[in-house]
N, C-alpha and C positions, 0 to 999 in steps of 0.2 A: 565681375562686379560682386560686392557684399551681396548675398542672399537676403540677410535677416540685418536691419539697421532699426538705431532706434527709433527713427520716424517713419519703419515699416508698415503698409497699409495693412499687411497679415497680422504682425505683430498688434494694432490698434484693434483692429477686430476682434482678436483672441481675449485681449485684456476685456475689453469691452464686454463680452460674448460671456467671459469667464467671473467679470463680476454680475450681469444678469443671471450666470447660473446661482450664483452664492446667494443672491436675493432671494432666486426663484425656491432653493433648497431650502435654505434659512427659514423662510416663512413655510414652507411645507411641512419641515423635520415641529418645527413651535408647533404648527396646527395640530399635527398628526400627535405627536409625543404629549401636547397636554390634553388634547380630547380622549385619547387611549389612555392614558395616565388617569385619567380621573376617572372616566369609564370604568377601568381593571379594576380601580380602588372602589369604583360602588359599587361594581361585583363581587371582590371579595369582603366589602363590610357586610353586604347584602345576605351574599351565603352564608357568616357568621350569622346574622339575624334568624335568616332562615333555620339553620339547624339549631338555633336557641328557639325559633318559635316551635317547631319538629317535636321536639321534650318536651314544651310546656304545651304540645298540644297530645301527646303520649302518654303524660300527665293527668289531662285532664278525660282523655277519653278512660284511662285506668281509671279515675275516681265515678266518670258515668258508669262505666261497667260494675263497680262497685253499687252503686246507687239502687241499679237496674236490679241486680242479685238481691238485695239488701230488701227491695218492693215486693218480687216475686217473694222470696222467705218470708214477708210479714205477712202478705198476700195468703201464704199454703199455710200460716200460722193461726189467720183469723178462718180460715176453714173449720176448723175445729171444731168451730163455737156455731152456736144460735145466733143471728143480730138480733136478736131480742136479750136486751141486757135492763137491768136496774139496780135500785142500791134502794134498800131497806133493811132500816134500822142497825144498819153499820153494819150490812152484810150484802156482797154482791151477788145478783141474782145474774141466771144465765137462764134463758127458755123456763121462767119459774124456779128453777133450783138454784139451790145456793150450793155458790163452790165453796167446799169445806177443803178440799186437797187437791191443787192443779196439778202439785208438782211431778207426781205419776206423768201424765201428760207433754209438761214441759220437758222431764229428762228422755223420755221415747221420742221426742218431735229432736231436741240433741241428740240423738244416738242416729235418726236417719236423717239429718241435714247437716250436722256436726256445729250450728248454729247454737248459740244459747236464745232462751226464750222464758220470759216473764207475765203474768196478769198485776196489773196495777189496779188498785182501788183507791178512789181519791176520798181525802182527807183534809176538807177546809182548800188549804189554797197548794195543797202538796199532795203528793200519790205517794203511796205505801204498794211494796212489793207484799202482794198476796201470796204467788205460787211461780216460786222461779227455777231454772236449773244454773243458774250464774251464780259462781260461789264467790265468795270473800278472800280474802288476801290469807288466810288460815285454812281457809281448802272446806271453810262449812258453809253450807247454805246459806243465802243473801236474803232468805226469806224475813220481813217484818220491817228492813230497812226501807228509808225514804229516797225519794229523788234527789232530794236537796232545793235549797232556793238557787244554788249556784251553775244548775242544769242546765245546757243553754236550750232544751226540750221543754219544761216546765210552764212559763208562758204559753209558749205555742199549745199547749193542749189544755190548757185553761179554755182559752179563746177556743178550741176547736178544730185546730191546725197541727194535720202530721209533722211530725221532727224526720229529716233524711240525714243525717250528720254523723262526725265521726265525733266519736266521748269517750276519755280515758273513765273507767269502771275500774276501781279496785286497783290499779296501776299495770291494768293493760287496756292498750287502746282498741276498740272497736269499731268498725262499721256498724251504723245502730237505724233503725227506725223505730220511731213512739207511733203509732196511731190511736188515735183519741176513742174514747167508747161511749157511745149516747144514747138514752132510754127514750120511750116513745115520744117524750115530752121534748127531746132536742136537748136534755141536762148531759153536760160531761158526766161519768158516774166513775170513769177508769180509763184505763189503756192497755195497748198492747204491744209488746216490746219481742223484737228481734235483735240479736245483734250476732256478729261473726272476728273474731279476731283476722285480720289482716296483715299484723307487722310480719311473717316470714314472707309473706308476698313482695311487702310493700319494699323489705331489705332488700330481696333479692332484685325489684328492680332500681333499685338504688346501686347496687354491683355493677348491674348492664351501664347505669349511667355513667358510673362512674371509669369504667371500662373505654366509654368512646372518646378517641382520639380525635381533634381537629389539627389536618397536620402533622406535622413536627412537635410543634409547641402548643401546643391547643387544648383544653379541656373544659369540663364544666363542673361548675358551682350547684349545688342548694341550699341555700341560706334560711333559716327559719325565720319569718317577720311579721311570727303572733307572739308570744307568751315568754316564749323562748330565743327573744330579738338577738340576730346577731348569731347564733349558732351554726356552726358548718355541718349539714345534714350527708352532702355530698363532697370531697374536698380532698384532692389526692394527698397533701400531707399534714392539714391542720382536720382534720375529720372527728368532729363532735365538740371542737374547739369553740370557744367564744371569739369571734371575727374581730368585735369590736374592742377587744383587750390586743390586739394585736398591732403596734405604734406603724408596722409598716401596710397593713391593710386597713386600718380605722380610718383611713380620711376617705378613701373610694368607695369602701362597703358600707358609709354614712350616708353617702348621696348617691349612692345605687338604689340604696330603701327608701330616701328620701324623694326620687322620681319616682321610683316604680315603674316606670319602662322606662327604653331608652338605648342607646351607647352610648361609649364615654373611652377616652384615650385616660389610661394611670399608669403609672411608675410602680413598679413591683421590686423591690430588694435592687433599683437599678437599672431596669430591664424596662423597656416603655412596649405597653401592650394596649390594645383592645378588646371592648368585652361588648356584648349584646345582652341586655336582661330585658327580663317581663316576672308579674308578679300571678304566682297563681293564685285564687282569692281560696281556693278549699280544698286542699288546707292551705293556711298563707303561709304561703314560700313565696321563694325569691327565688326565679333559674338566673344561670349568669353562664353563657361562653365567653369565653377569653380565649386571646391568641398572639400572640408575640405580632408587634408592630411590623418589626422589620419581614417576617415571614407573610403576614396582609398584605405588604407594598411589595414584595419580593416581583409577580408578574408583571406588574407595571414600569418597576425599573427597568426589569429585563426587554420589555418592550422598550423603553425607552433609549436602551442601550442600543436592540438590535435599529430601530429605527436610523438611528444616528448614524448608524454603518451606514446601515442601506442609502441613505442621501448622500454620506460623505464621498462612497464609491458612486453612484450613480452622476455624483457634481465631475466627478474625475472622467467616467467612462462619455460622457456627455461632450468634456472638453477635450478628450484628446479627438473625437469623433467630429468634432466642427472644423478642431486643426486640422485633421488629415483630410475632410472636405472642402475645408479653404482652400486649402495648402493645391489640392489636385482640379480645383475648381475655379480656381480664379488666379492664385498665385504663378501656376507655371505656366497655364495661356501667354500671363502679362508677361514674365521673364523672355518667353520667345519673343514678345512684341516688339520686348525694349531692345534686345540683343539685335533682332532684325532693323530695328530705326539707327543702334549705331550704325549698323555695315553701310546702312545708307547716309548716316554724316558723313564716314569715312570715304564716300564715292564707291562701293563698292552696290550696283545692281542687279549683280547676277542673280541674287539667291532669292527665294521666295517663301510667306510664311506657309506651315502646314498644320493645318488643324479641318477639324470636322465637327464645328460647332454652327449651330443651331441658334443660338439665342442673343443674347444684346455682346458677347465678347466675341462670339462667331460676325456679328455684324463691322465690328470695329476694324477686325481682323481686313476682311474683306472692302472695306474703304481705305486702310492701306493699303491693302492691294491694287486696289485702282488707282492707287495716287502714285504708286513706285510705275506701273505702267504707263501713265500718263507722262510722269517728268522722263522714264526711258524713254518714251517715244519722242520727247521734243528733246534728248540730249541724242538721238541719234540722229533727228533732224538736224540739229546744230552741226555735228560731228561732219555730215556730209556734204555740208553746205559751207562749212571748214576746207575741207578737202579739196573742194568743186575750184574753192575760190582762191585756194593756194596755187595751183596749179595754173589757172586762168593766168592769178597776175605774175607767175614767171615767167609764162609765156610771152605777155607783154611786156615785162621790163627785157628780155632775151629781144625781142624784136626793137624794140624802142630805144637799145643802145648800140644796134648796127643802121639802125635810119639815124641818131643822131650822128657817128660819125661821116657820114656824105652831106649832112644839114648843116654842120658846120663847117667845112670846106664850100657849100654855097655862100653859107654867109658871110664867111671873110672873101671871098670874090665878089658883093654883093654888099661889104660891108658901107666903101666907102660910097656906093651909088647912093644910098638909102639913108645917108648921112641925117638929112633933113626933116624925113621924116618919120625917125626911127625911132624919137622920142615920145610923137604920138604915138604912135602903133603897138610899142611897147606897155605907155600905159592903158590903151585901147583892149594891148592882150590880157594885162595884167586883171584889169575888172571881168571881160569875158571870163579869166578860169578862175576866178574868184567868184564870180556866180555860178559856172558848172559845179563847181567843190558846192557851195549852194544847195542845186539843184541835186545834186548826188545823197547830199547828207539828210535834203527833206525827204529823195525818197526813202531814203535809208530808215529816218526816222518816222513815216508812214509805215514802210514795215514792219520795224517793233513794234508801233504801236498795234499795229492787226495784230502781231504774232499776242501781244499782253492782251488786247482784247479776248481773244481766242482760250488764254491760259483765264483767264478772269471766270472767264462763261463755265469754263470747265469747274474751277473752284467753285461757282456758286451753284452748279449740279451737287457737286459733292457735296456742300453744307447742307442741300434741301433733300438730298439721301437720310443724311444725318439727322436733321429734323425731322423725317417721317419715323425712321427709325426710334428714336426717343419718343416719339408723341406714342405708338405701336407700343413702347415698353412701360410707358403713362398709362395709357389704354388697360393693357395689362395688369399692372400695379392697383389699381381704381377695381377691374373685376376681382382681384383677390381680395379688398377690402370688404365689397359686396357682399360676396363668399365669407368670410369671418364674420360678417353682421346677421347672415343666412345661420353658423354656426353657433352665435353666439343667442339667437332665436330656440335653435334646439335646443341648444343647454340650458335655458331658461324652462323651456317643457320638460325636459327632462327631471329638472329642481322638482317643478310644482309636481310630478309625481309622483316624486320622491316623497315630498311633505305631506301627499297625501296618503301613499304606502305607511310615512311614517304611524300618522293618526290611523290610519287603518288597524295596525300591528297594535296600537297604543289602546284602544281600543275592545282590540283580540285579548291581550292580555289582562286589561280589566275584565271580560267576562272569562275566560281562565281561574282569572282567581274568584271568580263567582262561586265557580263549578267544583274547587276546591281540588280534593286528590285527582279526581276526575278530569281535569282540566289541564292540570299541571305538566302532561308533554307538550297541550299546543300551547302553552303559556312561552314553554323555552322555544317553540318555533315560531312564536309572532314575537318573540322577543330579538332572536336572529336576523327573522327580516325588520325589525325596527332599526332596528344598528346597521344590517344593510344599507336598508333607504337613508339611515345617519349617515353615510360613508359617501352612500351616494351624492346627498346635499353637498357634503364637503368637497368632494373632487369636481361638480359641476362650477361649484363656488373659485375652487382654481383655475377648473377650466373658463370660466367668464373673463378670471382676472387676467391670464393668458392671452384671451381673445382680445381684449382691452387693450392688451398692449401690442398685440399683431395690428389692430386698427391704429394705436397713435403711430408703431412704424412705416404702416404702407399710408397714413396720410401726409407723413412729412416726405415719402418717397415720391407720393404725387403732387405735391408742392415742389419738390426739388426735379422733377421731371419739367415741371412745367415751366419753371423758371429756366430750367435748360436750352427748353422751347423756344423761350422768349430770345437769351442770349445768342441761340443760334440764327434765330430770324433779324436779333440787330444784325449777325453779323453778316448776314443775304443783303440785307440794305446797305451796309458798307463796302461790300463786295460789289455791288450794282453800283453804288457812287462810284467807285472807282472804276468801273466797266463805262459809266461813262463819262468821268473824266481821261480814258484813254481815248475813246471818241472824241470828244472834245479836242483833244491834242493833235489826236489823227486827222482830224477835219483842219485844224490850225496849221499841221504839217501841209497839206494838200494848198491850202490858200497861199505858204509863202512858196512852195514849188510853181505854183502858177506865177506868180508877181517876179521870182527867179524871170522865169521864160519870158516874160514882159523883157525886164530888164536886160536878157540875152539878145531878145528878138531888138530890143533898140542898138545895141551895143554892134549889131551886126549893121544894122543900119547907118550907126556911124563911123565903123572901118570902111563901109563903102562910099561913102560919103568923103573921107581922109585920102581912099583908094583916089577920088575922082580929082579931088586939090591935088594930088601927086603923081599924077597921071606921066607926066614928065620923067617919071623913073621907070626904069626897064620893070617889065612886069616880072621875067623869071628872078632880079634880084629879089623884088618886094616877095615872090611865094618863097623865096629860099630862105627868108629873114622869120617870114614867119611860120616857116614848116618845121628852123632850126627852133626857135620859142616854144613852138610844140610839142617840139617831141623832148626838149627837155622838159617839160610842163611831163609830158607823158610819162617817162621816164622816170620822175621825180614820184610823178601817184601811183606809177607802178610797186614803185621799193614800197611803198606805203604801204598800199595794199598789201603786198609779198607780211612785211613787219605783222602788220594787222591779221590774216589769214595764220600765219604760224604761232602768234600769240593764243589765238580762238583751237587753232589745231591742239597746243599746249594745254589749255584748262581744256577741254572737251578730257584731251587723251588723261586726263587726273579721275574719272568716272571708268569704272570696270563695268561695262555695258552688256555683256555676254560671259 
């Protein structure tokens, strides 16, 4: 027979089996590919952010360090001096004396700190340089010049308030501190000024920045976004350029200054990229990393990509692996089943099935088997009961046609005596073996009907096999759904502490970044286990959805068991009706065998009766008349029988019994 047909029950299951994997995949590869996909992607926006905040945080600790230096030097500057200062008659006094020549002083405080350093005496609402070693753009002493109104120091020490700031002097720029000078009265009367040129510092690390790689494609920016808006301070190929004269950076480096922090996706000469900025307020700059778009998404494609394998082979390894356990698990059981139900269309009993199963296909198995043993044993009953009865009636027609010929040789000696009353006697005979034929064929049909009772009782053992069997695989089916509602309880525990690991890590990682540098390994290990417990969420979440539909399977299996149930117990009651409608019969059969014998017992009563009106005829003619009726009567049921016995002998011998 075909193996594989298109209304194959392997074949339906495979199909079946193979688009629940495509669902189960499909939704897996979506879940997994956009959760890690957006993931990757906020971890590498992320790490751009990070090593742009990295700079602007290198940045700004360089400008503290600056600050800090800038304090001590004004700090070992005002050492110098007496706090006891005043200003009389437009002359500054220091411990009583009036400075006539700092500048002795200030050029030795330059020669051992390499700083420049000035005394200020105020003047109305401005300070004049008293005694300075900061010279002029001509290389002479700075001495008698003013601060200027344009200072951003000048206020502040009006009021009474140090300047920490950087101030371009003469057209070099400075780290500078002003501290204000006040007489016992609490009047400003001066100041006192440190300052350090910084620009080879500041270039040099301006190189380092400009040196680090993000990447492939990756660098950074510093944009100037005071005085000088728009200038590229850091900038691997426009460097000291005006930004915003540039038609293909003016629209992004507009509204990079215009947020002052931030990302933002732009288009560069073509090229669509990402950048991370922050503004640093002193000095105002702008940092900016950028990094080629496609090199950002680069991890996350690739996970994307490899994902996609991974389900597409996993959909395939999954279904050839159902196939070849279908295939070995259900498929060739039933092949031998069906192969072995032909042999038995075809009359063939010999053979038996073989298997060593265990479970509802081992059970099925083995009710064919009891059912091939069953009808063996009543076709061998048949068979010999065939045989018994072939043989009986040739015996009798062998005997019954050497007594008829000496019966009729009486009869025709006999004939003409009996003349008179040979036409009673005859129909006399005729009703008697018309009631024995009767009498034979109700016991006949008593015996079938035992023998179908018999067959009946047996079939409705087997059905309530069959119903225990199914209700046991019901049974079964019910504790596994249990068991997945038991499962689907875990994985709901499992979830909640998951969510709770998650905020745990969520958490950890807020105080990490409390802690700042200090913090920042356990930052990436509570950030690992957050994305764990993320992972975790996600796969319990499948696995629920999995369980879900394990439960709508085994409950339509326990529906369908039960329904099973049901059909096999109608068919116990149809099998019982019928058990006793053969009773029935059999008891009807027995009622007309008895009313037979009535009818014989009278029918004897009126041969003897006929015998006694005919009394006048020899008695040996009358037994030869009726001995010759008989034995053709005999004679005639014997060939029957004979016919009938080798017919039954004929179909019995169509069954291979052995």
């Amino acid at each position: 027979m075909t193996l594989i047909r298109h209304d194959s029950l392997i074949v339906r299951l495979n199909l079946v089996l193979l688009a629940l994997l495509i669902i189960l995949f499909g939704g897996l590869f979506w879940g997994l590919s956009s959760g890690l996909e957006q993931r990757l992607t906020h971890t590498a926006r992320a790490s751009l952010h990070t090593t742009n905040q990295s700079v602007v945080d290198l940045l700004a600790a360089y400008r503290a360090n600056l600050d800090r230096s800038a304090s001590s030097l004004n700090a070992v500057w005002a050492s110098n001096f007496s706090p006891d200062w005043d200003l009389h008659e437009g002359k500054l006094l220091n411990d009583g004396k009036i400075i006539l020549d700092g500048n002795e002083q200030a050029d030795r405080f330059t020669q051992i700190t390499g700083s420049v350093a000035t005394i200020f005496i105020r003047e109305g609402q401005d300070f004049r340089r008293l005694a300075t070693s900061l010279t002029k753009a001509d290389g002479t002493r700075s001495t008698g010049t003013l601060l200027g109104d344009a200072h951003p120091a000048r206020l502040g020490l009006l009021s009474g308030k140090p300047y920490v700031g950087v101030a371009n002097l003469f057209g070099h720029d400075y780290m500078t501190v002003y501290r204000p000078i006040k007489n016992k009265q609490g009047e400003i009367v001066g100041s006192l000024f440190i300052g350090f040129d910084f620009s080879l510092g500041m270039a040099d690390l301006k190189k380092k920045i400009a040196a680090i790689k993000l990447g492939e494609s990756g660098y950074l920016l510093i944009i100037d976004a005071g005085k000088n808006l728009g200038k590229a301070l850091v900038h691997p190929t426009m460097a000291n350029k005006d930004l915003l004269k540039d038609p293909d950076a003016q629209s992004y480096i507009q509204t990079m200054l215009k947020q002052g922090e931030g990302q933002i996706v732009y288009s560069d000469k073509g090229e669509a990229r990402e950048a991370s900025f922050a503004r640093l307020n002193d000095p105002n700059w702008l940092i900016v990393s950028t990094q080629s778009q496609k090199e950002v998404l680069a991890d996350a494609r690739w996970t994307h990509d490899l994902i996609l394998i991974a389900c597409i082979a996993g959909a395939l390894l999954l279904s050839v692996s159902l196939h070849l356990a279908l295939s070995r698990w259900l498929k060739q059981p039933l092949l031998i089943a069906i192969r072995h139900i032909e042999r038995l269309a075809n009359g063939d009993f010999s053979g038996h099935i073989p298997h060593a199963r265990n479970d509802e296909i081992g059970d099925l198995l083995n009710a064919f088997e009891k059912m091939q043993e069953q009808l063996l044993k009543l076709f061998m009953d048949t068979k010999e009961s065939a045989d018994h009865l072939l043989r009986g009636a040739e015996q009798i027609s062998s005997s019954s046609e050497q007594v008829s010929g000496g019966a009729k040789e009486q009869s025709e000696a006999a004939a003409s005596m009996a003349s008179a009353v040979q036409e009673l006697t005859v129909s006399i005979n005729l009703v008697a073996n018309n009631a024995r034929d009767a009498q034979l064929t109700s016991t006949e049909s008593g015996r079938v009907s035992h023998e179908g009772g018999e067959v009946i009782q047996q079939t409705v053992a087997g059905i309530q096999a069959i119903a225990s069997t199914v209700r046991i695989a019901s049974d079964s089916v019910a504790e596994l759904n249990e068991y997945s509602q038991q499962i689907a309880g875990i994985a709901n525990v499992i979830k909640e502490i998951a969510d709770q690991t998650n905020l745990l890590a969520l958490n950890a990682a807020i105080e990490a970044a409390r802690a700042g540098d200090t913090g920042r390994g356990f930052a990436v290990v509570a950030d690992e286990v957050r994305k764990l417990a993320e992972r975790t969420t996600a796969s319990t979440f499948e696995i629920g959805k999995m369980i879900e539909k394990i439960q709508t399977g085994t409950s339509n299996a326990v529906q369908n068991m039960s329904q099973g149930v049901i059909e096999v117990e109608k068919g116990m009651v149809l099998a019982n009706q019928a058990g006793d409608a053969i009773r029935k019969i059999r008891e009807g059969s027995l009622k007309v065998m008895n009313v037979v014998m009535e009818i014989s017992q009278a029918l004897k009563t009126q041969t003897s009766m006929a015998n006694s009106v005919a009394g006048n005829v020899d008695r040996i003619a009358q037994m030869s008349v009726e001995n010759s009726r008989a034995v053709e009567e005999s004679a005639h049921t014997a060939h029957s029988l004979r016919d009938l016995a080798s017919r039954m002998d004929l179909a019995v011998a169509h069954f291979k019994l052995s």
